[in-house]
C-alpha positions as CSV (number, residue, x, y, z in Angstrom):
1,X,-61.4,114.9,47.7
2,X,-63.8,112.3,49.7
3,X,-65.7,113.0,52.9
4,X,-63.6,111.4,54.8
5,X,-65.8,110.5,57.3
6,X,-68.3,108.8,55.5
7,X,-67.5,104.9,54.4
8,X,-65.4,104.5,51.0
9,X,-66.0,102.1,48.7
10,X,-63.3,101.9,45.5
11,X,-64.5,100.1,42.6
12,X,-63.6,98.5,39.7
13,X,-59.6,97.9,40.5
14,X,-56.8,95.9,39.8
15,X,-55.8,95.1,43.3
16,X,-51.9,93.9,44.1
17,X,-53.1,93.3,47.5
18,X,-49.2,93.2,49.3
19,X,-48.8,89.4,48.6
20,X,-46.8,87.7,46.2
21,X,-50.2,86.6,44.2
22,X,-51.2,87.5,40.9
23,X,-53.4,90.6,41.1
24,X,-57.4,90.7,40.7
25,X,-60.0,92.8,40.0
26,X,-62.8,93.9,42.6
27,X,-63.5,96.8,45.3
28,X,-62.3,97.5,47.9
29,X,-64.6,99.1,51.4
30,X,-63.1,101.0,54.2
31,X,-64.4,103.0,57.0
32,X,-62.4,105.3,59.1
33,X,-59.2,104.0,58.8
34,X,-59.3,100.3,58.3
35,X,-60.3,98.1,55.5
36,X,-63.8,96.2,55.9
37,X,-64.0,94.1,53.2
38,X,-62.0,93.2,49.8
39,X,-64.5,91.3,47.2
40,X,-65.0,90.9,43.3
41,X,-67.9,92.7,43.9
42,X,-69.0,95.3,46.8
43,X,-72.8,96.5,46.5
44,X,-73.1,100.4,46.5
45,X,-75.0,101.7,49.6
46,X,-76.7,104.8,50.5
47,X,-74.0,107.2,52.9
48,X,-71.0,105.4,50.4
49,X,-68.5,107.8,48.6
50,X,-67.8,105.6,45.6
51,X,-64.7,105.9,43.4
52,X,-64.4,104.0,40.1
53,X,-61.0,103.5,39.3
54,X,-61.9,102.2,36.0
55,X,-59.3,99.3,36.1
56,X,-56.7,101.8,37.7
57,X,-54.1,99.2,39.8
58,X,-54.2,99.6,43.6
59,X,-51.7,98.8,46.0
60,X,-51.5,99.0,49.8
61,X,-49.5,102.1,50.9
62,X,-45.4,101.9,49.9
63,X,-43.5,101.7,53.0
64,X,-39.9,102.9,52.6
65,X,-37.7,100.7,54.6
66,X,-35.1,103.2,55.2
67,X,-35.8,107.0,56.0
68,X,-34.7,109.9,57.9
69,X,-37.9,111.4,58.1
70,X,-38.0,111.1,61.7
71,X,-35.8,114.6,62.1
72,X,-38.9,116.1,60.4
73,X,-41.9,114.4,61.7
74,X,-41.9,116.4,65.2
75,X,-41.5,120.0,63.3
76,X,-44.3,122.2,63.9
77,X,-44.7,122.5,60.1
78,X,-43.5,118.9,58.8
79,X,-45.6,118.9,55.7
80,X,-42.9,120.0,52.9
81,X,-41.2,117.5,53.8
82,X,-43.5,114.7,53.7
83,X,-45.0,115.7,50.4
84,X,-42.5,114.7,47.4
85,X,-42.8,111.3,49.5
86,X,-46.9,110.6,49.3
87,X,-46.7,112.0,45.7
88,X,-44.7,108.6,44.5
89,X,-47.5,106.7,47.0
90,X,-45.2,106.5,50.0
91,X,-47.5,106.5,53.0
92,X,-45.3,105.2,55.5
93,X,-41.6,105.0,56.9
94,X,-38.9,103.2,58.9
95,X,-36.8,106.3,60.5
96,X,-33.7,106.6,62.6
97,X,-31.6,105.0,60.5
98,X,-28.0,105.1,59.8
99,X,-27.3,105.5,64.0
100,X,-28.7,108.9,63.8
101,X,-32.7,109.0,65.0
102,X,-34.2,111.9,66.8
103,X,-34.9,110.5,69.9
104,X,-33.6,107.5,71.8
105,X,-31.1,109.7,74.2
106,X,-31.3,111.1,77.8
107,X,-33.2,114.4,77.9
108,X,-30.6,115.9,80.3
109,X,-27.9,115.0,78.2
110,X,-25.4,117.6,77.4
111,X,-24.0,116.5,74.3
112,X,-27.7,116.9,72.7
113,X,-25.8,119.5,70.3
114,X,-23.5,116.4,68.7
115,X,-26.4,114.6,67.7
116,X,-27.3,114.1,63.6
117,X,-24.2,113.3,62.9
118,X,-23.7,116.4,61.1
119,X,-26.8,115.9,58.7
120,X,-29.7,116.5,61.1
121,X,-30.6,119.3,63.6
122,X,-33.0,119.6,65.9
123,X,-35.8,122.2,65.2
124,X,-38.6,123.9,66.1
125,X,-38.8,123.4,69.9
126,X,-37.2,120.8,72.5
127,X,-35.7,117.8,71.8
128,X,-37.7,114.6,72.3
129,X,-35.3,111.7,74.2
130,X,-37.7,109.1,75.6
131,X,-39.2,107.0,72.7
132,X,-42.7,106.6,74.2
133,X,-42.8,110.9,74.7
134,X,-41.4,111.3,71.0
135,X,-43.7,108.6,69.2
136,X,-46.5,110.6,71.6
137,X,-45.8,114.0,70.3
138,X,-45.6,112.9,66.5
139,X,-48.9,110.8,66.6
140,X,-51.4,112.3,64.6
141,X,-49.3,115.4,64.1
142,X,-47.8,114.9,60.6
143,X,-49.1,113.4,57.0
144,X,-47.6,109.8,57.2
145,X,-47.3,106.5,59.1
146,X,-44.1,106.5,60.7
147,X,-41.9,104.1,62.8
148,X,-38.5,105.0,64.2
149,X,-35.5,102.8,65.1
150,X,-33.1,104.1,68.1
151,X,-30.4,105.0,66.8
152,X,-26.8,103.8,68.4
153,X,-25.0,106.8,67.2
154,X,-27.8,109.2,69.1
155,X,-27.7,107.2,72.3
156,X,-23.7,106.5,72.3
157,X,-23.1,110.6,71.8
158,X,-25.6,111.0,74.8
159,X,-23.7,109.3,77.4
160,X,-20.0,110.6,75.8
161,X,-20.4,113.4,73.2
162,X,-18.1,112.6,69.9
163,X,-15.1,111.1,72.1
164,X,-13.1,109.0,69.9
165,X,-12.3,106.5,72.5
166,X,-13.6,103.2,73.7
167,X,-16.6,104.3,76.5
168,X,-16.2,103.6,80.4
169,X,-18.1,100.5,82.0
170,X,-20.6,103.0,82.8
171,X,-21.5,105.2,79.5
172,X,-21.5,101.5,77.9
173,X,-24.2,100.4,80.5
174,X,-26.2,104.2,80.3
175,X,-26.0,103.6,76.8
176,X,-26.9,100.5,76.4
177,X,-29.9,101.2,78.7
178,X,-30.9,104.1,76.7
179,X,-31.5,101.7,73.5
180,X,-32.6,98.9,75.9
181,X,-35.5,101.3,76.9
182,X,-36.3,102.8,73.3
183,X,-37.1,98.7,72.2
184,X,-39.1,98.6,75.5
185,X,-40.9,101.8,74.2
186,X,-41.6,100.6,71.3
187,X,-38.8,101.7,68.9
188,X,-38.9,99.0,65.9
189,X,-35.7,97.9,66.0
190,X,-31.5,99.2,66.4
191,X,-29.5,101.6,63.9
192,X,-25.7,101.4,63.6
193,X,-24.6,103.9,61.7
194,X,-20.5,103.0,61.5
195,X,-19.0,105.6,59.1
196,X,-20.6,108.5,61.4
197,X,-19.3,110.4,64.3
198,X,-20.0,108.8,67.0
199,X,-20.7,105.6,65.8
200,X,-17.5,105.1,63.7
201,X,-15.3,105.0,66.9
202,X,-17.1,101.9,68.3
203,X,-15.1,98.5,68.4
204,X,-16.4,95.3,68.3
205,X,-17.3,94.3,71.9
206,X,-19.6,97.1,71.8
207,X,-21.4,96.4,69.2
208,X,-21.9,93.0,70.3
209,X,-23.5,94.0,72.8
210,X,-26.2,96.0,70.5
211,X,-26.8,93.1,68.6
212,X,-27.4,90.9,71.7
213,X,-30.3,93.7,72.3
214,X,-32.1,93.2,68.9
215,X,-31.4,89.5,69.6
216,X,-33.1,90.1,73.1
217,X,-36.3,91.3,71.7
218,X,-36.1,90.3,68.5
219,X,-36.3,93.6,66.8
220,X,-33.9,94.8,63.2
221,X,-30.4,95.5,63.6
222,X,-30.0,98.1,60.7
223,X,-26.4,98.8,59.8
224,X,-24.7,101.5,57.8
225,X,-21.4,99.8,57.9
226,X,-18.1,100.9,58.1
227,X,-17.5,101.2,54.3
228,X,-19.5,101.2,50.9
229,X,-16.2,100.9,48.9
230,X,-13.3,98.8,48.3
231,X,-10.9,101.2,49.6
232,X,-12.4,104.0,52.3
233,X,-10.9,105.7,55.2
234,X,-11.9,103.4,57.9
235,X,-9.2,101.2,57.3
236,X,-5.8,101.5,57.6
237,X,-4.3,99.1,54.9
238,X,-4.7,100.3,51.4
239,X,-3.7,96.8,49.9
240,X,-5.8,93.5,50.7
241,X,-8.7,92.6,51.3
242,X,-11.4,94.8,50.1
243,X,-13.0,97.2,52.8
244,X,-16.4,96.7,51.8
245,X,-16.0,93.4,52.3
246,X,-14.0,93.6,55.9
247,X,-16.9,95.9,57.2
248,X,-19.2,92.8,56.2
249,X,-16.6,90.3,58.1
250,X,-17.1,92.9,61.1
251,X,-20.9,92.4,60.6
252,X,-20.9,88.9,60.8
253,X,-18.2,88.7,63.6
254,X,-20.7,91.5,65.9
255,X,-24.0,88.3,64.8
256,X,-21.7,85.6,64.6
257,X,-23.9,82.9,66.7
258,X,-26.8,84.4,66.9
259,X,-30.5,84.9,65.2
260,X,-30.3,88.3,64.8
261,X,-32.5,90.4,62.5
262,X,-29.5,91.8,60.4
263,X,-30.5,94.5,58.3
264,X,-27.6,96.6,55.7
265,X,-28.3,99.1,54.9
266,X,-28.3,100.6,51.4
267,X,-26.3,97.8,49.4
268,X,-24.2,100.4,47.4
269,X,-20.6,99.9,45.7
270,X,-19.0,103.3,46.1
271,X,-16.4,103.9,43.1
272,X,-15.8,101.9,40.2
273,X,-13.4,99.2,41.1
274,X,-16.1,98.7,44.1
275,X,-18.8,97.2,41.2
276,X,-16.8,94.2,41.4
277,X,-17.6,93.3,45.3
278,X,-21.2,93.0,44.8
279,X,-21.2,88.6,43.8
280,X,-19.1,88.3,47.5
281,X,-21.6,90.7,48.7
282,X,-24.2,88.6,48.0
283,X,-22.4,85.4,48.6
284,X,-22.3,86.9,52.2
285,X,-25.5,87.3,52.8
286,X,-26.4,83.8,51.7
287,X,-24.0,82.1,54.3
288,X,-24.9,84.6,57.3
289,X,-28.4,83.6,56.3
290,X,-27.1,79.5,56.0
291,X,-25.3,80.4,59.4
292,X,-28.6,81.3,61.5
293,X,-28.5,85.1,61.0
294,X,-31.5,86.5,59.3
295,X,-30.1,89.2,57.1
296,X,-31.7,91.4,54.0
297,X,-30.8,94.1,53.0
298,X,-32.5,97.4,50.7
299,X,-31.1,99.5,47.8
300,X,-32.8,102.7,46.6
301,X,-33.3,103.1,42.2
302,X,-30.3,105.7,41.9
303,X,-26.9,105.7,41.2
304,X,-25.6,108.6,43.6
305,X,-26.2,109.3,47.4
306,X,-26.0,111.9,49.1
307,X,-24.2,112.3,52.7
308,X,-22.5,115.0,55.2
309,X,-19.4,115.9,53.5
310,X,-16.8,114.6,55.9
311,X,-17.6,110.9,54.8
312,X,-14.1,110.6,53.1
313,X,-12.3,111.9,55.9
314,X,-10.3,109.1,58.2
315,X,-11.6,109.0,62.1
316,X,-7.9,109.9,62.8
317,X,-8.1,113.0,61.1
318,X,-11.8,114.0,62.4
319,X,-10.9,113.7,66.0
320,X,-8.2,116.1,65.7
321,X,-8.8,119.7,67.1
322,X,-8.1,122.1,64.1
323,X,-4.2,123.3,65.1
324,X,-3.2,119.4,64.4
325,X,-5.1,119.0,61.6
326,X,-3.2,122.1,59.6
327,X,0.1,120.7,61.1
328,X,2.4,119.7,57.9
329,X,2.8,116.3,58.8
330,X,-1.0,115.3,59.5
331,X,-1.8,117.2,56.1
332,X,0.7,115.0,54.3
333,X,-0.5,111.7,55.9
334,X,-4.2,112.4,54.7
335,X,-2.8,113.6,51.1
336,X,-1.1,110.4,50.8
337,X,-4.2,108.5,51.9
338,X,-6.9,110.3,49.7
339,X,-4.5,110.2,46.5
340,X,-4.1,106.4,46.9
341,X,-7.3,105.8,47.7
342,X,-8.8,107.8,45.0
343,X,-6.2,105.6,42.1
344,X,-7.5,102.5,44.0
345,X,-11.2,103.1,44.4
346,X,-11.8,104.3,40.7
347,X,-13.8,107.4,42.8
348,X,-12.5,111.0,43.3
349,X,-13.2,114.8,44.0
350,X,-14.6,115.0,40.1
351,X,-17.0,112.6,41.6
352,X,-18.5,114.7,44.9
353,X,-20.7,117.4,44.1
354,X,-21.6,120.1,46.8
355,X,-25.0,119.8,47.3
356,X,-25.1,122.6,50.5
357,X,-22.1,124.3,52.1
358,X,-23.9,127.2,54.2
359,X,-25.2,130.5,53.2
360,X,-23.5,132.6,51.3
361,X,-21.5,130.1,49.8
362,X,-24.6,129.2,47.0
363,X,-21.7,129.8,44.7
364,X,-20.6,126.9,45.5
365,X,-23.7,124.1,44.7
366,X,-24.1,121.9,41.7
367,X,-20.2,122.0,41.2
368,X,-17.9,119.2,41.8
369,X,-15.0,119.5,43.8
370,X,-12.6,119.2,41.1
371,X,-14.1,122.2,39.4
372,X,-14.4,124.6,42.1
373,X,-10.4,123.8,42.4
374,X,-9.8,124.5,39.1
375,X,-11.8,127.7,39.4
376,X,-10.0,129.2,42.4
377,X,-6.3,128.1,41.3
378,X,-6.0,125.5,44.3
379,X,-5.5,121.3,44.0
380,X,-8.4,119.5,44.9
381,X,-7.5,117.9,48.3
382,X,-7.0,121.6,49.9
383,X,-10.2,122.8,48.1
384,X,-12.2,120.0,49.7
385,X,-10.6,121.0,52.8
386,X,-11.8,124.3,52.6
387,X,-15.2,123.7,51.8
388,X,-15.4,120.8,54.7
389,X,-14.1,124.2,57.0
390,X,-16.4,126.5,55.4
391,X,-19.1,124.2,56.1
392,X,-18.1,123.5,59.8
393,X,-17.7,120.3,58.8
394,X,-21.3,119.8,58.7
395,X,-21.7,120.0,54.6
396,X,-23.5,118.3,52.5
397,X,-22.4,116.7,49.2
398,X,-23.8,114.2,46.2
399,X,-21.9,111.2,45.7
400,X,-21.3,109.2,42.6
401,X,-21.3,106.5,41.2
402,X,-22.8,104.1,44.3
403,X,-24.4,101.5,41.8
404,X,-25.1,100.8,38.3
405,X,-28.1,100.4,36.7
406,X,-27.2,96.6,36.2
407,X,-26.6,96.3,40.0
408,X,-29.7,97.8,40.5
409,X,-32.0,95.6,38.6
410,X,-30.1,92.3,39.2
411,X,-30.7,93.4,43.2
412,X,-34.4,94.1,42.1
413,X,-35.0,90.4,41.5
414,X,-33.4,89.1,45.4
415,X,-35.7,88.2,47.5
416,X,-33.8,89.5,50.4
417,X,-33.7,92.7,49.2
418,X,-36.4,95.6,50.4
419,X,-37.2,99.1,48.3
420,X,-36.3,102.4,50.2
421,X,-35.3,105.8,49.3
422,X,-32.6,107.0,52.4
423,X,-33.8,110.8,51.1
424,X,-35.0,113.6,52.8
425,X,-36.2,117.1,51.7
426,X,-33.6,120.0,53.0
427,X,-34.7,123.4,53.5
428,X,-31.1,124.8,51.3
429,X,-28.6,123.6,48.8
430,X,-29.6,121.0,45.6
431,X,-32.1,118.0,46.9
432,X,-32.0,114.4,46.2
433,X,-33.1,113.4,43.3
434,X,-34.3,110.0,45.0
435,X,-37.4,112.3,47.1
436,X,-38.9,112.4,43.6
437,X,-39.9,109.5,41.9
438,X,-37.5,106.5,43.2
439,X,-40.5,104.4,44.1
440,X,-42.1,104.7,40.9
441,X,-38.9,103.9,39.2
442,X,-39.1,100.5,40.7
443,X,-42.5,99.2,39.5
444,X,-40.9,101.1,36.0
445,X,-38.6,98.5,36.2
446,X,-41.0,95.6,36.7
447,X,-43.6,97.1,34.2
448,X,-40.4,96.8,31.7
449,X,-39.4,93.6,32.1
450,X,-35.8,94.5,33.6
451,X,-36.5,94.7,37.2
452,X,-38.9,91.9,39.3
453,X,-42.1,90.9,38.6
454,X,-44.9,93.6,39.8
455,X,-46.7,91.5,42.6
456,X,-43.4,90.8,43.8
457,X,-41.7,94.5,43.7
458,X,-44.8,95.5,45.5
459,X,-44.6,92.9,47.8
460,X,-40.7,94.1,49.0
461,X,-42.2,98.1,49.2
462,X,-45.2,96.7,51.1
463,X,-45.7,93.5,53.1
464,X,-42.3,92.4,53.2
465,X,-41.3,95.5,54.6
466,X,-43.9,95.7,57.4
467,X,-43.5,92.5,58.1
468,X,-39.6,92.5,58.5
469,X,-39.6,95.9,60.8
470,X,-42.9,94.2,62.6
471,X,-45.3,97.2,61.0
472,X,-48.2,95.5,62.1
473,X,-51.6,95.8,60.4
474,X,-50.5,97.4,57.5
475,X,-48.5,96.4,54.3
476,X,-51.3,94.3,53.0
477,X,-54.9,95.0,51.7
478,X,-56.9,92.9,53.8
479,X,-60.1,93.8,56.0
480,X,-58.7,94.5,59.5
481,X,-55.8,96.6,57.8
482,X,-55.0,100.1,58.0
483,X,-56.5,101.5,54.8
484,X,-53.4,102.8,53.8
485,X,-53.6,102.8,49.6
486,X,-51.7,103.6,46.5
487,X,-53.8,104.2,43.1
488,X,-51.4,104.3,40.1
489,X,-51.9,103.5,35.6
490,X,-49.2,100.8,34.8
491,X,-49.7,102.4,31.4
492,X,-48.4,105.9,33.0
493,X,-45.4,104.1,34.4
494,X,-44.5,102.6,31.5
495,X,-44.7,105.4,29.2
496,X,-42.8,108.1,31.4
497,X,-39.7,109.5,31.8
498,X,-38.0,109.4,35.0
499,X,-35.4,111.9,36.5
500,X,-37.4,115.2,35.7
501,X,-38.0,116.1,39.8
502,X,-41.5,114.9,40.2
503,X,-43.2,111.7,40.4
504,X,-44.9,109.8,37.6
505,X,-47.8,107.6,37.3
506,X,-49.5,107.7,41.2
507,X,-52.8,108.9,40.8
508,X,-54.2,108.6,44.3
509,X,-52.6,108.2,48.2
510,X,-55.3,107.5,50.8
511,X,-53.0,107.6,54.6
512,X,-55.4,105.6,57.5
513,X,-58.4,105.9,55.5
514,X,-57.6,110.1,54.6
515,X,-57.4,110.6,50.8
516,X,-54.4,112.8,51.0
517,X,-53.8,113.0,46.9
518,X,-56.0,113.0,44.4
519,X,-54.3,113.9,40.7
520,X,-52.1,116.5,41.8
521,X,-54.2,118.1,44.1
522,X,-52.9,117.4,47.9
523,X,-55.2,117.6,50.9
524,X,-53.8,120.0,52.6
525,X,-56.3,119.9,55.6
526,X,-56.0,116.0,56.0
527,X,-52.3,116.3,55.8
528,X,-52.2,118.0,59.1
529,X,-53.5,114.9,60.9
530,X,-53.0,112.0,58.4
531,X,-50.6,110.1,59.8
532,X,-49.9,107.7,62.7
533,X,-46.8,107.0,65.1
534,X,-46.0,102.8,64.9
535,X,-45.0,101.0,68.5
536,X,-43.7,98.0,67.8
């Protein structure tokens, strides 16, 4: 590892400098933490640590557009969790996603415990609500670069907990001041996260009125919408129009008029007779876009996802207390639904896999549904049920199939698509497989000829990325930049074999000027400090 105080000057390397531009060779100077100067040739000095990278390729750092790190970042031990991330050369992230950040809520607030829609927690000390205190407290106190986006589920079950009703004149005016005051803070943009409790009990007119924020100041509105699937539970009509497609009509309605920054999030098809939505899905995008509204949208390189394992259930059926959700008649209605549903969507409980249920249920993880039925005598509706009540409702399951491969690579090649992982490292249960090596995956792809081309995939996990969430001063390898840097062999890339729970072909990670990874070998003692809170 380098001295990190003394200037570094990287030679010999094939630089993808964040542009669209065909890469070049030269060095590369930084001291402290920016870049100084980017030439075919750099003179060696005396007080330099030079590294020859032989012809190694060099990117700028890989931002992933759409994280949850930000439930991690303020633990008084957040390194586990960062590292699977800077071993694929991720050195920064855009958290709070999905409506469910860490912060963005009124410290007083008691509905604090209703927060992370049933996938996060709060650890390791008190609960950070004002932007400007959390983005404080994480500075400087964790490996990578991170910016966070307030998240509309977080500040709506501040001001009214997990009711399943439309809010009062004034929790729709606290709450709307709570994410007013996050963008004033510096959060980078809005999160909606639509199939989550609280989120998913929001109409219209309130949403609205969060777009007309990220309008306001002209920040992202990043939306897990109300269904990934042709058929889900957030709709009442079976039959018709798909749902996938009516939770895009709901996105354009919310924009309709506007200039807003509309960001999807994670364009998945969940189930196999979703695939087909994907050409309207993109046909979408292109007339919002025609239309005024400035929408993109990111996938991650996997075919599964992972989420809490109440996702299926209907908001009717949530919002009950537990007496009316074991009365006969309510268990019949939601039979009825998930049966249809499941014939209809091509997706069903062979298809969700428990991740995590809660201790002393391990029994349980790396089994699907459908088996853990078959192995305790019981159909699979009332087996889910169980596990969902074993779990508190607060399980976690992997998902499948979300995408294909020929999604995937078709998506690869839109320019209005960004690169993320939506992965985080959990402390129980099976991980996602995407904290591993979905980055390299990507420039796989492009070094294989089936995904983009390679200055352009690292253009959408770089520049593009900072430049759409407003990431200034990084994303790009230009003097003045944060020396944030990605060494990896294209020949490595190529060569490997992916999906074996590590990362493949990243040699080095340098975070705001720290080298953080070198081979294998992680900086343990940089990592402590490495990385940077992002105002916007």
């Amino acid at each position: 590892m380098q001295d990190n105080k003394a200037p570094v000057l990287i030679k010999n390397a094939k630089i993808y400098d964040g542009s669209t531009s065909a890469p070049f060779l030269g060095d590369i100077l930084f001291a402290d933490e920016k870049i100084t100067r980017v030439a075919p040739q750099i003179p060696q000095q005396e007080g330099y640590t030079m590294i020859d990278l032989q012809g190694l390729s060099i990117a700028p750092g890989f931002i992933d557009a759409h994280s949850h790190n930000d439930w991690f970042s303020a633990r008084k031990k957040p390194q586990k969790y960062f590292e699977p991330f800077i071993r694929q050369g991720i050195t920064t992230f855009v958290a709070g996603n999905c409506g469910l950040s860490a912060t963005a809520f009124s410290n007083d607030s008691p509905h604090i415990d209703k927060m992370g829609g049933g996938l996060f927690f709060f650890h390791d000390g008190q609960p950070i609500g004002q932007v400007q205190d959390y983005l404080n407290a994480i500075d400087r106190h964790m490996p990578c670069n991170l910016a966070v986006l307030a998240g509309h589920c977080t500040a709506r079950a501040s001001v009214s907990g997990s009711a399943n009703r439309e809010l009062t004149e004034k929790e729709l005016s606290d709450m709307l001041a709570i994410l007013e005051e996050a963008l004033q803070q510096g959060a980078a943009g809005i999160s909606l996260g639509l199939m989550y409790d609280p989120g998913l009990y929001a109409q219209k007119e309130e949403l609205k009125k969060v777009a007309q924020l990220c309008e306001k100041y002209e920040r992202p509105l990043s939306v897990h919408p109300r269904a990934n699937s042709a058929v889900s539970m957030s709709y009442p009509e079976l039959l018709g129009r798909s749902h996938l497609l009516r939770a895009l009509d709901e996105l354009a309605e919310i924009t309709s008029g506007t200039k807003t920054k509309l960001h999807y999030s994670h364009a998945i098809f969940v189930g196999r007779r979703s695939f087909k939505d994907k050409d309207a899905f993109i046909s979408t995008v292109e007339r919002l876009r025609e239309e005024g509204v400035d929408m993109m949208f990111d996938i991650y390189n996997e075919t599964l996802g992972v989420s809490v394992i109440t996702v299926i259930l209907p908001a009717w059926y949530q919002a009950m207390s537990a007496g009316e959700r074991n009365k006969p008649i309510n268990r019949l209605k939601l039979r009825s639904l998930v049966y249809a549903s499941s014939l209809l969507l091509g997706f069903g409980f062979k298809d969700i896999q428990v991740a995590y249920i809660g201790r002393g249920f391990e029994k349980y993880e790396g089994k699907t549904v459908h088996e853990i039925a078959q192995e305790e005598g019981r159909n699979d509706l009332d087996t889910y049920l169980m596990l969902c009540e074993k779990s508190n409702f607060k399980g976690r399951v992997n998902m499948g199939p979300y995408t294909t491969p020929e999604i995937i690579h078709q998506f690869e090649h839109d320019p209005r698509c960004l690169y993320m992982t939506d992965a985080w490292v959990e402390d129980n249960g099976l991980q996602n497989p995407a904290i591993y090596d979905c980055f390299p995956k990507f420039l796989r792809d492009s070094l294989l000829g089936i995904g983009d081309s390679l200055p352009k995939t690292i253009h959408k996990m770089t520049a593009a990325t900072a430049e759409r969430f407003s990431l200034h001063e990084r994303g790009y390898i230009r003097p003045g930049y944060f020396a944030d840097l990605t060494v990896f062999s294209e020949e490595e890339l190529m060569n490997a074999t992916p999906d074996q729970k590590r990362a493949f072909g990243i040699r080095y990670v340098w975070i705001n000027g720290n080298s953080v990874l070198s081979g294998e070998k992680l900086n343990e003692e940089a990592l402590k400090n490495s990385g940077h809170s992002i105002r916007v």
